[in-house]
N, C-alpha and C positions, 0 to 999 in steps of 0.2 A: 537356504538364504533367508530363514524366518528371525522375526525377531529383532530388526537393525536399529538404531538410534539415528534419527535423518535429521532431528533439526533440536535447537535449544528448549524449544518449550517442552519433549521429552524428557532431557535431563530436569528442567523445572518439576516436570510431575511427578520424578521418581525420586525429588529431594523432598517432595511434599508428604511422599509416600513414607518417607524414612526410608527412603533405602538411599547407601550413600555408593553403592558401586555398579562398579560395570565388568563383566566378565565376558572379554571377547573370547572364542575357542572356532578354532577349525581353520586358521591362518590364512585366509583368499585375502590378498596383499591389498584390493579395492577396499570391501568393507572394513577391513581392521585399520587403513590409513584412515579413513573418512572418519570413521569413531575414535580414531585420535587425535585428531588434526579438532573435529565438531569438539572433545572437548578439551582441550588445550585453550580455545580459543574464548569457551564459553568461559571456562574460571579465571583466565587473564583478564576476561573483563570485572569478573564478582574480586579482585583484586588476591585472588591467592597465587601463593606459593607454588610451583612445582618442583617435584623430588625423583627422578628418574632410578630406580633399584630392577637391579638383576637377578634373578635366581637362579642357581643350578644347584648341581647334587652336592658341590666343596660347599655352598655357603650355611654359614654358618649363623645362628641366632643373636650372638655377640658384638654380630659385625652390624645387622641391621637397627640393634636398638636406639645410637646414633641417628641412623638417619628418620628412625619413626616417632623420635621426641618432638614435646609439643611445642609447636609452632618456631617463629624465626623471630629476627628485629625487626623486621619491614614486613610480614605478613601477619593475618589473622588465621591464616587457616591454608590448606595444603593440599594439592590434587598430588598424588600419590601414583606416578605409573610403575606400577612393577610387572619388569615382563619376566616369567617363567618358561625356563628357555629350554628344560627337560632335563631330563634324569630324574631318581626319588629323591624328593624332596626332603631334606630332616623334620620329622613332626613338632618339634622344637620352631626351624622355622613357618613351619605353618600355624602352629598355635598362636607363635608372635601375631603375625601377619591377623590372623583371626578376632588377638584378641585388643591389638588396636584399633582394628576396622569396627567393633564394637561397643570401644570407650571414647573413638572419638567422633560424634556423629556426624558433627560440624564442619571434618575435611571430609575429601573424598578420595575414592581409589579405581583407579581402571586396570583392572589385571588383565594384561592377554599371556593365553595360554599356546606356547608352542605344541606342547603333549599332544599325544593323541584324544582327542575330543573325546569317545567310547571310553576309554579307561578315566580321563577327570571325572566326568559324568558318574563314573562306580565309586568313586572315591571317597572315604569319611570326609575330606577335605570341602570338594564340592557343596556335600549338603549342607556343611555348617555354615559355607559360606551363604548359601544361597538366597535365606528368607532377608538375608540384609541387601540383596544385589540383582539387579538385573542380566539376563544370558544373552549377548549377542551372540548368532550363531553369523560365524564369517566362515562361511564351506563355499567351496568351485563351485558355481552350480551346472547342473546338468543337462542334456540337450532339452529339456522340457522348460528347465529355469532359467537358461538366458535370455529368452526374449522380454521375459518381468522384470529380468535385474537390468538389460538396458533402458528397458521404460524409464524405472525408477531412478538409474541415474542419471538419463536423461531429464527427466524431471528436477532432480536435485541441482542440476546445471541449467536452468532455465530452459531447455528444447522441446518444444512440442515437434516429435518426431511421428510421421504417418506409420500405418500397420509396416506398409511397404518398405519404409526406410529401415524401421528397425531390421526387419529382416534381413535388409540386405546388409544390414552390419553385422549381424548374427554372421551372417556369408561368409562374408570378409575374413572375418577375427576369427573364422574357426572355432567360434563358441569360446573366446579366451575372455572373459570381463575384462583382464587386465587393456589386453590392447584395445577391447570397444571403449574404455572409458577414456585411453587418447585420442580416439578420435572424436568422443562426443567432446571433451575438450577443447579439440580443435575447433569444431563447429559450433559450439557454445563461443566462440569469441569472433567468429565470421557472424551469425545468426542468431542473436542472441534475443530471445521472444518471438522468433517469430516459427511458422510451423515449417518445419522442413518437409520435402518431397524425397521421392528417389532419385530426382534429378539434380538436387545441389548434392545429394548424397555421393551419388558417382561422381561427381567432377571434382569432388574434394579427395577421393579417393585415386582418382586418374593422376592427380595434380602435387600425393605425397608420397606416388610409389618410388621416388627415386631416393631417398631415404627414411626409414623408419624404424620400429626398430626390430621387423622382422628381419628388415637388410642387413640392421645392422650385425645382428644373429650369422645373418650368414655370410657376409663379407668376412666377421670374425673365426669362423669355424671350418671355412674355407683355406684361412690361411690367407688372407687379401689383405696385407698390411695398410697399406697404403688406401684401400677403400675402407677400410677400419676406423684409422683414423679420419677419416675426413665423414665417415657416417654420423659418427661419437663426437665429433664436433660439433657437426650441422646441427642435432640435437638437444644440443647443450644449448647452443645458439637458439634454435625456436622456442624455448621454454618448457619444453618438455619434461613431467617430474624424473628426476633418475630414480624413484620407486619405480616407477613402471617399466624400466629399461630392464631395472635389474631383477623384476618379477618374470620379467620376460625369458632372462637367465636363468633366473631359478625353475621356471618351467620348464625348461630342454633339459638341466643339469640332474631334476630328482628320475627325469626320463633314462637318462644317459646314464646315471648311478646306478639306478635300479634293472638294470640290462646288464651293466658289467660286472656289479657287485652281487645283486643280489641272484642273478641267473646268470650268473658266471659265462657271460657275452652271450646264453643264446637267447634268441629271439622269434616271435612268430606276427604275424598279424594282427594277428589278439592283442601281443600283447603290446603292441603303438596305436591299438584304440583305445585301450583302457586306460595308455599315458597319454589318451589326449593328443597323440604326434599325428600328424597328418601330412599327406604330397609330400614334397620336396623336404621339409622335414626331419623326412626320416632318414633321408639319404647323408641330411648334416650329424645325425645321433649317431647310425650307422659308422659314417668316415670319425667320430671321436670314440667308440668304443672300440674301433680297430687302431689309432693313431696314441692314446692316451692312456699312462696308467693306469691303474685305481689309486695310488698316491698323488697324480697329479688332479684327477675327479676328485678327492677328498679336498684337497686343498680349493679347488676353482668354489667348492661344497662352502666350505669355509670362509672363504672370500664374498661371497654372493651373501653369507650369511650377515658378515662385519659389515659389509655396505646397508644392507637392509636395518641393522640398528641402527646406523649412522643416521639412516634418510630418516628414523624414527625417533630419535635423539635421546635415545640410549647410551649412543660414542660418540665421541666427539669426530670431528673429523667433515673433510670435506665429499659427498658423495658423488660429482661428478671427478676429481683427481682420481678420486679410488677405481671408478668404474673404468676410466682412461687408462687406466694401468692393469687394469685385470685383462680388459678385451684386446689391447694392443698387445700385451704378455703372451695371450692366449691363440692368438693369430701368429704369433710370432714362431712359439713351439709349432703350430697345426701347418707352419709353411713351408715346413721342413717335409712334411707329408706328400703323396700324390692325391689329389681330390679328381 
């Protein structure tokens, strides 16, 4: 978790620096949302452009040089998101990509990297990029590194939170950033400036166990239609981002995939530490790798996936219809089951 972009005058220093990009890698749905959202926001204000481009292994150089020509009729200049979404890339279009991020110093680009971090990192590509770019490293962190990344976002959300609190959200969240960062959310708009204790901590925690979205996790996966929908509601209703819902998805679904596909359903102990599953949990992974294809895993894969550009405005699209329709969908199939 080294490395993040936390606030604008960041970006100010690395435009000073000439470097004109940002290279997120290692996909933790917190940091790479915030460093999208931190500069969306920054360059909406310096009055540029944005250009939302995709890469995978079909596209092709021909298709992007459109969208990397210079400038519009109503801007001067361009923030540039291109998310690379994996497979190999044609050298062709990386060279593009390379060799407008070069010519044109004036806009900027924020690449995040889906790939594996380890293999970008080897790559001719990487290096060329890099004397022009900054590396946000957006990795899960680890039982050592979550109590620094809730500091820190607790911090970035105005909360002075005690030793004791953080911990006890560390507890909570089962070391997940994603879900400690709804609840510093939450409590960033109850308590905002002021220092929190363990005791507003628990009462907020006492106070939203009746839906969230591990509920709603498992209302879905259970097969609980009817508590599905009204979880997926309620949340929609609180203001809660559907990034985080659907990060939440995407955490049980690379579990879930990677049990049935990739160890062909068997399983040990190990290996629902290693994915991070924990308690009850596992009992929900468990009842989807015995209830659910690998065609209907690829798909839910797929879906979690489309939602998550959506929330990142890559697709167009509305993220909470989508999300309402996957997890009712998915409740729907799993009710047919015995839980």
């Amino acid at each position: 978790m080294n490395n993040q972009i936390t606030s604008e005058a960041e970006i100010d220093k690395l435009r000073s620096s000439h470097k004109n990009c940002i290279i997120i890698i290692g996909g933790e749905p917190v940091v790479t949302n915030h460093t999208i959202s931190l500069c969306q926001n920054y360059f909406k204000k310096k009055n540029f452009g944005i250009e939302p481009i995709t890469i995978n292994s079909i596209t092709k150089a021909n298709e992007l040089v459109p969208l990397l020509s210079d400038g519009s009729l109503f801007n001067n200049n361009i923030l540039y998101k291109i998310l690379v979404s994996g497979g190999r890339i044609a050298d062709e279009v990386k060279q593009l990509i390379t060799q407008s991020l070069m010519n044109k110093s004036d806009d900027f680009y924020l690449i995040s990297v889906e790939t594996d971090p380890k293999n970008f990192k080897k790559s001719a590509w990487y290096k060329s990029l890099q004397k022009f770019s900054f590396i946000s490293e957006a990795n899960e962190p680890n039982t050592t590194e979550i109590i620094k990344s809730i500091k820190i976002r607790a911090g970035l959300n105005g909360l002075d939170l005690t030793d004791e609190a953080i911990n006890l959200i560390a507890k909570f969240t089962e070391g997940n950033l994603l879900t400690a960062e709804n609840e510093i959310i939450k409590l960033s708009l109850l308590h905002h400036g002021k220092t929190i204790s363990v005791k507003e901590i628990s009462a907020l925690l006492s106070n939203s166990s009746k839906y969230d979205g591990f509920k709603l996790i498992e209302f879905c996966l259970k097969g609980k239609i009817s508590e599905t929908h009204k979880a997926v509601t309620h949340l929609q209703e609180e203001g809660v981002e559907p990034l985080m819902i659907n990060g939440l998805c995407a955490w049980i679904f690379r579990a879930i995939a990677n049990i049935k596909i990739s160890k062909e359903g068997q399983y040990t102990q190990n290996d629902f530490l290693r994915l991070r599953i924990f308690g009850p949990s596992q009992n929900l992974v468990i009842n989807c790798i015995n209830n659910l294809s690998v065609k209907q895993i690829e798909a839910s894969l797929n879906k979690i996936r489309d939602i998550d550009l959506i929330c990142k405005g890559f697709l167009i699209g509305d993220p909470w219809l989508e999300l309402n329709r996957f997890v009712i969908g998915l409740s729907r199939i799993l009710s047919k089951a015995n839980v």
